[in-house]
N, C-alpha and C positions, 0 to 999 in steps of 0.2 A: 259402430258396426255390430251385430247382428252377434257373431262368434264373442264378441267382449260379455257381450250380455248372458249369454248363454255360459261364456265362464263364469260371470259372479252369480247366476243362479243354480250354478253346481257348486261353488263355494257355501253360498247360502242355505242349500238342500244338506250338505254336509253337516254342516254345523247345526243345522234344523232336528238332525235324528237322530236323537236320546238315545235310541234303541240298536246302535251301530256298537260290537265288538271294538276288542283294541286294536286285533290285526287291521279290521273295518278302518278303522277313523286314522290309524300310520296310514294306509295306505294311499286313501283319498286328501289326508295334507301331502301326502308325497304327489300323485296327481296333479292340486291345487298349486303347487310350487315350480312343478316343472309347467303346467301349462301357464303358468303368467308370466315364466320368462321364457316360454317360447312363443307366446303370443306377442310380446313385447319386441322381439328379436324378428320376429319373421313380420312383425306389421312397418318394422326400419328397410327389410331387406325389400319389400314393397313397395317403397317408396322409393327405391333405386332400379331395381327389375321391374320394368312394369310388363315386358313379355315371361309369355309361361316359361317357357324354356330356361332363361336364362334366370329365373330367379328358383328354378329346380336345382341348377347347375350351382350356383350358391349357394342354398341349400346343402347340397351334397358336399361342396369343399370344405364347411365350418364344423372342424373339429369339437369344436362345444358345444354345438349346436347339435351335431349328432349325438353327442355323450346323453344332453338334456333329454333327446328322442328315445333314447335307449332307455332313461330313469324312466319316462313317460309309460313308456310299453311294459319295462316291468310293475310299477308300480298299478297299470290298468289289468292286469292279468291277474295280477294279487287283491284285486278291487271282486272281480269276477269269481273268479276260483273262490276267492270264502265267500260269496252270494253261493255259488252252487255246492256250497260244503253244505249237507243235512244237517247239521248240528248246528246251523247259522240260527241266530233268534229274532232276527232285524225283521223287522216289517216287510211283507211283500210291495207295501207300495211307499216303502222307504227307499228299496232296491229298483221298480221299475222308477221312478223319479226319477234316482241318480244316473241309472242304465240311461234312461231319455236324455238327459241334459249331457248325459259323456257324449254318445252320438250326435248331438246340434253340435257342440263345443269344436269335435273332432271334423264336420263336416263342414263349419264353418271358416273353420281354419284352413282348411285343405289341404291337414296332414293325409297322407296316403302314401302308400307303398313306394311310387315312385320318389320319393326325397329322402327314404331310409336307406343306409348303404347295409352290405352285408345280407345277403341271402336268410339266416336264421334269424334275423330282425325283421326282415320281410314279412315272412314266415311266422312271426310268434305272433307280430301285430295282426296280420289278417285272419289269426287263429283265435285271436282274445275276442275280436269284432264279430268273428263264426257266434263265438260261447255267448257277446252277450244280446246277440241279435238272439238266438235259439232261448235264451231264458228269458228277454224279453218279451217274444213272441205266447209264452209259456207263461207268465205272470199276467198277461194281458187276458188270461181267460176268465181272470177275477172280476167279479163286480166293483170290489172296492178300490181295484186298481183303474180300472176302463175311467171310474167316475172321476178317481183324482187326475188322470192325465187330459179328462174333457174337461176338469178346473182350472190344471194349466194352459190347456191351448187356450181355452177363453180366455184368459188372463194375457196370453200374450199375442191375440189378438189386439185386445183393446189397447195393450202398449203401442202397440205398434201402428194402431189406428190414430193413437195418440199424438206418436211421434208423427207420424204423417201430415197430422192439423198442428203440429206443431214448427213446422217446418216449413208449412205453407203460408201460416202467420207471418214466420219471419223473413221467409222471401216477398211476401206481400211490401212487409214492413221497408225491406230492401227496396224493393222498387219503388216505392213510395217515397222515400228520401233519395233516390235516386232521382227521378222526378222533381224535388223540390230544389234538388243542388247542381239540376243539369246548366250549362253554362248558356250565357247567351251570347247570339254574336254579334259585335259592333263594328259596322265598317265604316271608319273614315277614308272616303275621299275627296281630292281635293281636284277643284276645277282651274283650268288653266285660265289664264286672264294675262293682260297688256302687262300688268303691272307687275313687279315680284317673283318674275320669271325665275331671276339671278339665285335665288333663297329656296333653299332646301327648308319643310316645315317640319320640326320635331316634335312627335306625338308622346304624350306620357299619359300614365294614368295613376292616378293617385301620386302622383310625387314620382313614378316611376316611370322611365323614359322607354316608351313601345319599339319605337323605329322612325324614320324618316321618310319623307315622301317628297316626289318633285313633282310640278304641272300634268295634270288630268292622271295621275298614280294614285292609289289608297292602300290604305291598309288594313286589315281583319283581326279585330280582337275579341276571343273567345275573354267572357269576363264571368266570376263566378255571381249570383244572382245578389243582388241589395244595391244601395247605390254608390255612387263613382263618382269621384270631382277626373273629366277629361280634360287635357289641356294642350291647344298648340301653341307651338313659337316659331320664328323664323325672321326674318331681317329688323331683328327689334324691337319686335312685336310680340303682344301675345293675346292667348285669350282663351279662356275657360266655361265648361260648362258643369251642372253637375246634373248625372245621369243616372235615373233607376232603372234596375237593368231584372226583368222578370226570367224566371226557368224557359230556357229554350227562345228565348225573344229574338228577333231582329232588327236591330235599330241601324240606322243608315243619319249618318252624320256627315255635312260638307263643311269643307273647310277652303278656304278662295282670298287671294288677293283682290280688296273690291279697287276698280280702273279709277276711283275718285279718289285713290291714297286715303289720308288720315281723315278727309269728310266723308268718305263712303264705310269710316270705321277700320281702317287698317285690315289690318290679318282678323277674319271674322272666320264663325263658329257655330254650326245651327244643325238640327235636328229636321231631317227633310221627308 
């Protein structure tokens, strides 16, 4: 997903900038720590809520899950507020980076107001989001910031163009084996005749027994592709063929008591 990504390149912008205070660098591992276990937590509860509703409502009941939200909002407020301390020394486009990738991270995730309980948590969060929209906006007047954030979107263009041809590889690759492993189907039937009326014919395949068939009945066997020893039996009789069976094929196989008994070949076997 998209938000994963966008967390480890705020992990990695973190770690990237030399020029971050101490308050700076507590505050963005506090950040870093609370969004991977609530990215971890809320991408489980996803897989169980798949309506909005109900996975807000969840959201809202987990006690630790809220606590985690709470470190989050403080620790992004504390992220912000020493950005807009005068006395910061951090690079301006050390600051919009991090600012950029908290907003992807936070919008990918779709933490928002509504999954925070408590009014003042509301409240601080869409107040930290005011600050660092207003100083991003404000940092963007830079040249040297404009160009580094036209590096990243480039950059995650082509990921992403990447991942796209990467994707379509492997669904190619899927269907293509899909294609080569699709089954084929094999129908024995069997035609009624004078003789061997009495005798049920038992189909097997490979050593495995299919099912049974009586006069002008057949049977349909979906077989996975390469070849096949088929085999019927029935009033003491048998008889075998062996069969390649291609992706998707349809083969039609009879099987018949011949009217001539044992000189017409007993219980016979043939590809028609």
């Amino acid at each position: 997903m998209h938000y994963d990504y966008y967390q480890q390149r705020f992990l990695q912008l973190a770690e990237q900038s030399v020029d971050l205070g101490r308050v700076q660098a507590l505050a963005l591992g506090g950040i870093g720590a609370s969004m991977a276990w609530l990215m971890s937590e809320m991408s489980e509860l996803r897989h169980t809520h798949t309506a909005a509703l109900a996975l807000q409502q969840a959201i809202l009941q987990r006690d630790v899950l809220q606590e985690k939200l709470e470190e989050f909002i403080y620790q992004s407020r504390k992220m912000i507020s020493s950005f807009l301390d005068p006395a910061d020394q951090s690079s301006p486009v050390s600051k919009a980076l991090l600012i950029r990738s908290f907003f992807l991270s936070v919008k990918g995730a779709g933490i928002s107001t509504s999954m925070i309980r408590g009014i003042p948590n509301k409240e601080a969060f869409d107040n930290c989001l005011d600050q660092a929209k207003a100083l991003y906006r404000q940092l963007g007047q830079r040249s040297d910031v404009r160009k580094a954030i036209a590096e990243e979107e480039a950059a995650e263009k082509r990921r992403i163009e990447n991942e796209a041809k990467r994707q379509a590889e492997e669904e190619a690759r899927r269907i293509e084996e899909a294609k080569r492993n699709a089954p084929g189907m094999v129908t024995v039937s069997r035609t009624a005749t004078a003789t061997g009326g009495m005798y049920g014919v038992q189909i097997a395949v490979d050593g495995e027994v299919m099912g049974e068939i009586g006069g002008a009945e057949y049977l349909q066997l979906r077989l996975r592709p390469g070849t096949h020893v088929i085999a019927v039996s029935g009033g003491g009789m048998s008889r075998s063929l062996r069969l390649t069976v291609s992706p998707n094929d349809e083969v039609n196989l009879e099987t018949y008591f011949s009217n001539w008994g044992i000189l017409g070949g007993g219980l016979n076997l043939k590809q028609v």
